[in-house]
C-alpha positions as CSV (number, residue, x, y, z in Angstrom):
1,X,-67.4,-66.1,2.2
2,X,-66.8,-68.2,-0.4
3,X,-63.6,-70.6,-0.7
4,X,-62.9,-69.7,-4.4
5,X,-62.7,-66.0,-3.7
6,X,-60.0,-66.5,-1.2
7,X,-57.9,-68.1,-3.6
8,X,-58.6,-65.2,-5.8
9,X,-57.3,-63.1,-3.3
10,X,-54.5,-65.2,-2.0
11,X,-52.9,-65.9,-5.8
12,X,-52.5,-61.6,-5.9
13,X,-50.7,-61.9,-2.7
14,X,-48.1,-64.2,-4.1
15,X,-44.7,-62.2,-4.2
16,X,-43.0,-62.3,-7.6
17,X,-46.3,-63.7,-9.5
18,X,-47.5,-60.6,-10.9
19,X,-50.7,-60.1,-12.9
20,X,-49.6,-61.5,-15.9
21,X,-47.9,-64.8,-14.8
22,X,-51.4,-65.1,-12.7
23,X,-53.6,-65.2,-15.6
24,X,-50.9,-67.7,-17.1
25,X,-50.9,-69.9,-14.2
26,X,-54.6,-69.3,-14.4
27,X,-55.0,-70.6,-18.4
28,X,-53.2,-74.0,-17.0
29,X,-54.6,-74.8,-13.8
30,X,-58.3,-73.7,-14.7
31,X,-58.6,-71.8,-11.3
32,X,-57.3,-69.9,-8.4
33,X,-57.6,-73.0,-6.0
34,X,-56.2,-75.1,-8.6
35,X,-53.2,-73.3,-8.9
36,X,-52.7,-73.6,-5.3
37,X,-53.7,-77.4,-5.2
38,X,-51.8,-78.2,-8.4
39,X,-48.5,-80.7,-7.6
40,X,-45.4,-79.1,-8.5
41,X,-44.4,-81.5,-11.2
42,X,-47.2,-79.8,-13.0
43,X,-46.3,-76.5,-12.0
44,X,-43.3,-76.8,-13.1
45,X,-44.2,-77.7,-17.0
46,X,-46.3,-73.9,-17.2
47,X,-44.2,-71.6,-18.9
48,X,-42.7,-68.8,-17.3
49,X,-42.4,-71.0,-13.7
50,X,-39.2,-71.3,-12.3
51,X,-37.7,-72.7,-9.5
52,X,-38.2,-69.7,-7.5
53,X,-42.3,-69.1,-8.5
54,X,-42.7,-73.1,-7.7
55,X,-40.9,-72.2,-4.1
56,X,-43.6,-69.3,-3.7
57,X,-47.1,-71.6,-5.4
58,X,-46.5,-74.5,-2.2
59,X,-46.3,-72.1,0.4
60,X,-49.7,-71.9,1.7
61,X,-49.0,-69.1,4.3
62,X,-50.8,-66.2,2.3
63,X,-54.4,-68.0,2.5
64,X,-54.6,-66.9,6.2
65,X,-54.5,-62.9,5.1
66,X,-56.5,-63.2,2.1
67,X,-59.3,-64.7,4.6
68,X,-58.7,-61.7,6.7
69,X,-58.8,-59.7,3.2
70,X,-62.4,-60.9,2.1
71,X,-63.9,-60.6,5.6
72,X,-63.5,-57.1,6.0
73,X,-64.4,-56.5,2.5
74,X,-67.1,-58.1,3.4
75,X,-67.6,-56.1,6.3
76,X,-67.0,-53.1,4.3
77,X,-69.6,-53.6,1.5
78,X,-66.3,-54.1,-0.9
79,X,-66.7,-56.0,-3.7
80,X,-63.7,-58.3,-4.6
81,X,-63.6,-58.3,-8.5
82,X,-61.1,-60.8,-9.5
83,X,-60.7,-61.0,-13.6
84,X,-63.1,-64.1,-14.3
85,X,-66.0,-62.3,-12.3
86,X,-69.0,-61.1,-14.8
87,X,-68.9,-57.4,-13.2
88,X,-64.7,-57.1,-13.6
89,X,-64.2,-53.7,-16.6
90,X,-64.3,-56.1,-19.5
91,X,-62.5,-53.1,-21.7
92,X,-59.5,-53.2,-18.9
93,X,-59.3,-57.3,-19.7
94,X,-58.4,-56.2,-22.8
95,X,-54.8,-54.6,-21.6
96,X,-51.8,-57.0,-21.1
97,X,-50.9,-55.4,-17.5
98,X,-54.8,-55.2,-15.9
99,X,-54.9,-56.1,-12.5
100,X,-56.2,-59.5,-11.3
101,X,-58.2,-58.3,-8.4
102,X,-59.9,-55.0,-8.0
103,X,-61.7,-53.4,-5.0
104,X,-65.0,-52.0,-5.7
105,X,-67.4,-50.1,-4.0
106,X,-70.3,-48.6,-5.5
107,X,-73.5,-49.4,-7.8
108,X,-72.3,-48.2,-11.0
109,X,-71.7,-50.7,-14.2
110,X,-68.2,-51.0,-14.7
111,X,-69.5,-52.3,-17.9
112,X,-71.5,-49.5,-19.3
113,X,-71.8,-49.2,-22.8
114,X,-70.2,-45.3,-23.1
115,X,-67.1,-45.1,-20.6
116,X,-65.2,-41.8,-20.7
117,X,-62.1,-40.8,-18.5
118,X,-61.7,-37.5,-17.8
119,X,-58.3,-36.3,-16.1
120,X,-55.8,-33.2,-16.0
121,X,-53.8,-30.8,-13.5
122,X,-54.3,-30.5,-10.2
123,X,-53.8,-26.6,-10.4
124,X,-56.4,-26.2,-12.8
125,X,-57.4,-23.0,-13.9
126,X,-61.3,-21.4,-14.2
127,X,-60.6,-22.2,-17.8
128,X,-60.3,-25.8,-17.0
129,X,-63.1,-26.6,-14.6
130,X,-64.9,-24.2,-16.5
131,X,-64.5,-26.8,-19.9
132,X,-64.7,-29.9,-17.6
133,X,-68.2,-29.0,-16.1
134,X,-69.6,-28.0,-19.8
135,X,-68.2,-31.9,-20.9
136,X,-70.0,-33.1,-18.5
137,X,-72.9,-32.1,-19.0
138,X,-72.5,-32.2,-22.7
139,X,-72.1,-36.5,-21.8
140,X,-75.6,-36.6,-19.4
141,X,-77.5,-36.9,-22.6
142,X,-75.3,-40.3,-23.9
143,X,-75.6,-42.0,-19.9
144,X,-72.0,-42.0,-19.6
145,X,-70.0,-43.7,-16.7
146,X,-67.1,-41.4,-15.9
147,X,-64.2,-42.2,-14.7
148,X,-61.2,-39.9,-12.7
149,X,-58.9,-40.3,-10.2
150,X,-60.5,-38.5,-7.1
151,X,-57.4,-35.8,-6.9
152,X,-57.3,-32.1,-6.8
153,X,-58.4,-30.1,-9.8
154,X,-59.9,-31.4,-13.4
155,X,-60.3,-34.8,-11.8
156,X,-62.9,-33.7,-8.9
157,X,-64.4,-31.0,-10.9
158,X,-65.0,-33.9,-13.1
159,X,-66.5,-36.1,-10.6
160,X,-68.7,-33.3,-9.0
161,X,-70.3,-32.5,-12.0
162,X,-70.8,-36.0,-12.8
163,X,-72.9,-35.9,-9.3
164,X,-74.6,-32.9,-10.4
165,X,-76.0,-34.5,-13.0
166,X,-76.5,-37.3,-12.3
167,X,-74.6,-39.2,-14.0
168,X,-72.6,-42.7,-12.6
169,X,-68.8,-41.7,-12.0
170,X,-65.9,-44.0,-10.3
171,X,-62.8,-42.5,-8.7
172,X,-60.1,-44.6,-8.9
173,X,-57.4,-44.9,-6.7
174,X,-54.1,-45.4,-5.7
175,X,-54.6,-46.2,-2.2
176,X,-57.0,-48.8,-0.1
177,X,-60.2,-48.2,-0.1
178,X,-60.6,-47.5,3.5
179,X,-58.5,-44.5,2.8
180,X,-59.8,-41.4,1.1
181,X,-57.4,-39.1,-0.4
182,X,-56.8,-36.4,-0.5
183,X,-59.2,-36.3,2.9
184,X,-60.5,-33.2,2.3
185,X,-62.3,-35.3,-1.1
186,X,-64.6,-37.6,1.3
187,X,-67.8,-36.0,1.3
188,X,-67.9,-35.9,-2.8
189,X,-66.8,-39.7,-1.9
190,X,-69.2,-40.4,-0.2
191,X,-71.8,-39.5,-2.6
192,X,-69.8,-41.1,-5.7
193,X,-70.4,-44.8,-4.0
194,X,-74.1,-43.7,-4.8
195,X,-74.1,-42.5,-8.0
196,X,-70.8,-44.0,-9.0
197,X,-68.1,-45.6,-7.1
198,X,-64.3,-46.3,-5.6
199,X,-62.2,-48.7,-7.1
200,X,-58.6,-49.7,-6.8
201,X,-56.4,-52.6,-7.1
202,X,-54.7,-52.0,-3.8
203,X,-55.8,-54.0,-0.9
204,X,-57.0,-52.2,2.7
205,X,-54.7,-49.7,4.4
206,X,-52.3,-49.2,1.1
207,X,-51.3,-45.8,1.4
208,X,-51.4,-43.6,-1.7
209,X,-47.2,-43.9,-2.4
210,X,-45.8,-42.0,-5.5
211,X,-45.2,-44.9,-7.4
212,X,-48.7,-46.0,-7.4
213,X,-50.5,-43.3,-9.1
214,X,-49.1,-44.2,-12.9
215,X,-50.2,-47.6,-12.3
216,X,-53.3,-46.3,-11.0
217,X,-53.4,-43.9,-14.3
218,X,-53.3,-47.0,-16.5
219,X,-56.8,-48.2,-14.7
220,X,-58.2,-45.0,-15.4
221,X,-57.2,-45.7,-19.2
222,X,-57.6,-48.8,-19.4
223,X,-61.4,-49.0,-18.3
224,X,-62.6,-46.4,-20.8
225,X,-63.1,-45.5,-24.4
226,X,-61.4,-42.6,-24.6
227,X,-59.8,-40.2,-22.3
228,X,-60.5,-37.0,-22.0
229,X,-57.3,-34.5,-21.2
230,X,-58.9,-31.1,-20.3
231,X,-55.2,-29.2,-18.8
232,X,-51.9,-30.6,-18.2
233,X,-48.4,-28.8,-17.8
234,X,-45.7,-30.7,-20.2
235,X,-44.6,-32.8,-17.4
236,X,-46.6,-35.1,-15.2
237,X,-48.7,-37.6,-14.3
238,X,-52.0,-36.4,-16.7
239,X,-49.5,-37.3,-20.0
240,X,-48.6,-40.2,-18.5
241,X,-51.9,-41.0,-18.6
242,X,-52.2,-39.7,-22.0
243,X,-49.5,-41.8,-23.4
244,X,-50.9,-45.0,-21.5
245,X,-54.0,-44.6,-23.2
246,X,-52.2,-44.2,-26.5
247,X,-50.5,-47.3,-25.9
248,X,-53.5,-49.4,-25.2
249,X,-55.0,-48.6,-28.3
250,X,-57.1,-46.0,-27.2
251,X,-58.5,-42.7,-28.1
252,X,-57.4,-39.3,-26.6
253,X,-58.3,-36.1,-26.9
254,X,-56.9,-32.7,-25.5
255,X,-58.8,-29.2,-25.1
256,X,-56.6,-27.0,-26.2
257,X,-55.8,-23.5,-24.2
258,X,-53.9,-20.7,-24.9
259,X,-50.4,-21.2,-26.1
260,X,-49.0,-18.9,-23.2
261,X,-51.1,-21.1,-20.4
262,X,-48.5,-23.5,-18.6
263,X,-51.3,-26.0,-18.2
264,X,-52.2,-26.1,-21.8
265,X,-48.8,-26.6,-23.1
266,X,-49.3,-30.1,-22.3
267,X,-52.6,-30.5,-24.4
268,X,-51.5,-28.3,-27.2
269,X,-48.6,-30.2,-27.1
270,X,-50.4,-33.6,-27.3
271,X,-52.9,-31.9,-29.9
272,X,-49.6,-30.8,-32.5
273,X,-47.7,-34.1,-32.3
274,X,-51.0,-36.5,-33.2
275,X,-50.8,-37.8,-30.0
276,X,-54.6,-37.0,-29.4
277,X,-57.6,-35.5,-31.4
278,X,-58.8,-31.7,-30.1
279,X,-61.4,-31.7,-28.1
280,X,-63.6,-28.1,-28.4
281,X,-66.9,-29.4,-28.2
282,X,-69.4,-32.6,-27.7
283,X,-69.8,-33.5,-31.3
284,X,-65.8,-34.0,-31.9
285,X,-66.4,-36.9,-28.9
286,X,-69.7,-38.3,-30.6
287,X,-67.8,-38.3,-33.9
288,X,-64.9,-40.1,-32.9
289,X,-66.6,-42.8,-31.5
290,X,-68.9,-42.9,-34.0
291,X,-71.9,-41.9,-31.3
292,X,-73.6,-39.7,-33.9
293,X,-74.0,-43.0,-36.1
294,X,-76.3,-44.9,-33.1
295,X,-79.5,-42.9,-34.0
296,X,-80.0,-44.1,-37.6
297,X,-78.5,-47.8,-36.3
298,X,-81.0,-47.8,-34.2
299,X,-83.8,-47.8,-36.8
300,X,-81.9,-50.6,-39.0
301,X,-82.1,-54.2,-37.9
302,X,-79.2,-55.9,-36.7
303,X,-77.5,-58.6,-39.0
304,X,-77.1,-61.9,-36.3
305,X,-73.9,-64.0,-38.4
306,X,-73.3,-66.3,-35.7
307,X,-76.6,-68.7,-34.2
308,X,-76.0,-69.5,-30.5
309,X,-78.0,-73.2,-31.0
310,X,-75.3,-74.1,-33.7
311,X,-72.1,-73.6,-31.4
312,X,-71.7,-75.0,-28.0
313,X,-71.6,-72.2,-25.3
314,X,-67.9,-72.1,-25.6
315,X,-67.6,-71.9,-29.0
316,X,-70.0,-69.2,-29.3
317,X,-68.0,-67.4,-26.1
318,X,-64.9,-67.4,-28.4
319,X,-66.8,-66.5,-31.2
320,X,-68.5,-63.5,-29.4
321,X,-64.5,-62.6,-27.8
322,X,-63.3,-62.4,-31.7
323,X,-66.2,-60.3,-32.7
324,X,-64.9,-57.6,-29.9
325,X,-61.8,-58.1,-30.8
326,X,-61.2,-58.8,-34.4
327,X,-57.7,-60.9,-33.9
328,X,-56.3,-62.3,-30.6
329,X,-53.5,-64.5,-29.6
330,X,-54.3,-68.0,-28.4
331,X,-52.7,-67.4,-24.8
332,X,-55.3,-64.5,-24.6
333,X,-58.1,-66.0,-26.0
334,X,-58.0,-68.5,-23.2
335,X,-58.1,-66.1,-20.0
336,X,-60.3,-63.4,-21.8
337,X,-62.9,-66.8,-21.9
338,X,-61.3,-68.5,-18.9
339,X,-61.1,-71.7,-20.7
340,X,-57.9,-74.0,-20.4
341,X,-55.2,-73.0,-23.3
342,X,-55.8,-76.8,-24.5
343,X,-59.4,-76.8,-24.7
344,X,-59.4,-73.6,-26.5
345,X,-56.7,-75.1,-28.9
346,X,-59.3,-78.0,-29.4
347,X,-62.4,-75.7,-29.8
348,X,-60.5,-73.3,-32.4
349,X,-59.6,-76.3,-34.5
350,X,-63.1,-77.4,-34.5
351,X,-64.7,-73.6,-35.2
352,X,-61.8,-73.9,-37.7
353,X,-63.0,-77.2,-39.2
354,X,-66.4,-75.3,-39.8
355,X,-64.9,-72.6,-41.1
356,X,-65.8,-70.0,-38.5
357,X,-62.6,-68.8,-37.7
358,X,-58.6,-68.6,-39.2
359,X,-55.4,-69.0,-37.8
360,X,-52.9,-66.5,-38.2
361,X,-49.1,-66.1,-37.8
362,X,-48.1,-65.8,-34.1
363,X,-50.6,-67.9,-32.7
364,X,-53.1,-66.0,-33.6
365,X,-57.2,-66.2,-34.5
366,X,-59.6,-64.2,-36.3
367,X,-63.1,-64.6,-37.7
368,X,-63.8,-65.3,-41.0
């Protein structure tokens, strides 16, 4: 057990400081412990810190549970991911609402280079696992991690074909991860943690409440390239999901079904209002991401812009976050590198100075 994770741990356990105002307090103090450790005075000066926040940072009572927290993880074979940790889903950084901490268990990559999230009804029809089974094994060929949400329907048909094949899938849920649900989905469970994993952002014994699975369902978004809606009635959770993705940036596609099939209004629906691109085959996935391009990269040599031995290591870190991201606000720039916000002010003045990168209105950078 280390003393740093327990921090980690403790910070998410915190009532009122949610994950953003964590990666805030985070930017300031430079760490977990130091944001516990910090004296008030400087507490205080962090933006978005009130009176009530600084009430809740000197009470040191929460250390106790998050000790009790990382021993059975521990004791579980749980990883504890918290957001500065190499293995944490660098694409889920990316969102302004990701979750600190995350609760892992399993061998796959959570950084893969292909990522796909496949979701839909729970009362799917033949049609639907029929389509989700043929996508996944259309995806073996491109070693795709895929990602679902462990619940009746497209999302286990997803998950069990991921298993079939081979292929590395993570349920994620809205529960703890000493809790499987639905029950009856342990055994395929079981064998995800081998080929795949569990994740969550909800600490041990959570139960699976309502209100959970749309934050859940941003998780499931969040993580991947794309999402994947294969059937969904008009209402419910899978547009939700839909419309997270959207929101983050991301691309969707929707199979579409017959225009009489309750659980294909919701696809056709997303399909005629440009909320996501129509999904009828492999190549319309490979296309959109620009997957059917990587076979004559491959064969060109890559252009290197940037020299590692003419940057410092956090110069080049920036450099390397820009690259990903083609503009981002300072505040952002400095947990995505976890470097203080006022050494990354000095270190974009100087990549400035040598005319690597530009500032931009509303504090923010991009490459030259």
């Amino acid at each position: 057990m280390t003393e740093a994770l327990v921090y980690e741990v403790a910070i998410g356990l915190l009532p009122g400081i949610g994950n953003m105002l964590t990666r805030q307090l985070i930017s300031y103090c430079g760490s977990a412990k130091q944001v516990f450790t910090s004296p008030p005075g400087k507490l205080q000066k962090i933006p978005g810190i009130g009176q009530t926040h600084l009430k809740t940072l000197i009470n040191h009572s929460v250390l106790n549970q998050a000790e009790s927290i990382v021993k059975q993880a521990e004791k579980e074979n749980v990883q504890l991911l918290f957001y500065t940790n190499k293995a944490y889903p660098d694409r889920l950084k990316q969102i302004a609402d990701a979750p600190t901490l995350l609760y892992y268990k399993g061998t796959a990559n959570l950084n893969q280079p292909k990522i796909i999230s496949i979701v839909g009804t729970r009362q799917c029809t033949a049609y639907g696992k029929e389509v989700t089974e043929q996508l996944v094994q259309d995806l073996a060929k491109h070693n795709v991690l895929v990602v679902s949400g462990l619940a009746y329907g497209i999302d286990i048909a997803a998950h069990r074909a991921s298993v079939q094949h081979q292929l590395a899938t993570v349920g994620v849920m809205a529960n703890g991860l000493d809790i499987i649900y639905p029950a009856v989905h342990r055994k395929i469970a079981d064998k995800m943690v081998q080929y795949g994993g569990l994740l969550s952002e909800n600490s041990f014994g959570t139960k699976p409440d309502a209100p959970r699975f749309p934050a859940r369902n941003r998780i499931i978004a969040g993580m991947a390239d794309a999402t994947i809606i294969v059937e969904a009635a008009i209402k419910g959770g899978t547009l939700i999901t839909a419309d997270i993705a959207h929101s983050y940036n991301k691309d969707v596609l929707a199979v579409p079904g017959p225009v009489n099939a309750p659980f294909s209004e919701g696809c056709n629906y997303l399909i005629k209002s440009h909320k996501a691109a129509m999904y009828t085959q492999i190549k319309d996935l490979e296309e959109l991401l620009n997957w059917d391009l990587e076979a004559s990269d491959q064969g060109s040599a890559k252009i290197i812009k940037y020299n590692p031995e003419d940057f410092s290591p956090e110069e080049f870190k920036i450099i390397q976050l820009l690259q990903e991201v083609k503009e981002e606000q300072i505040d952002n720039i400095s947990w995505k590198a976890q470097v203080t916000i006022s050494q990354v002010a000095s270190l974009l003045l100087g990549l400035e100075f040598k005319g690597v990168v530009k500032a931009l209105p509303g504090k923010k950078y991009q490459l030259l």
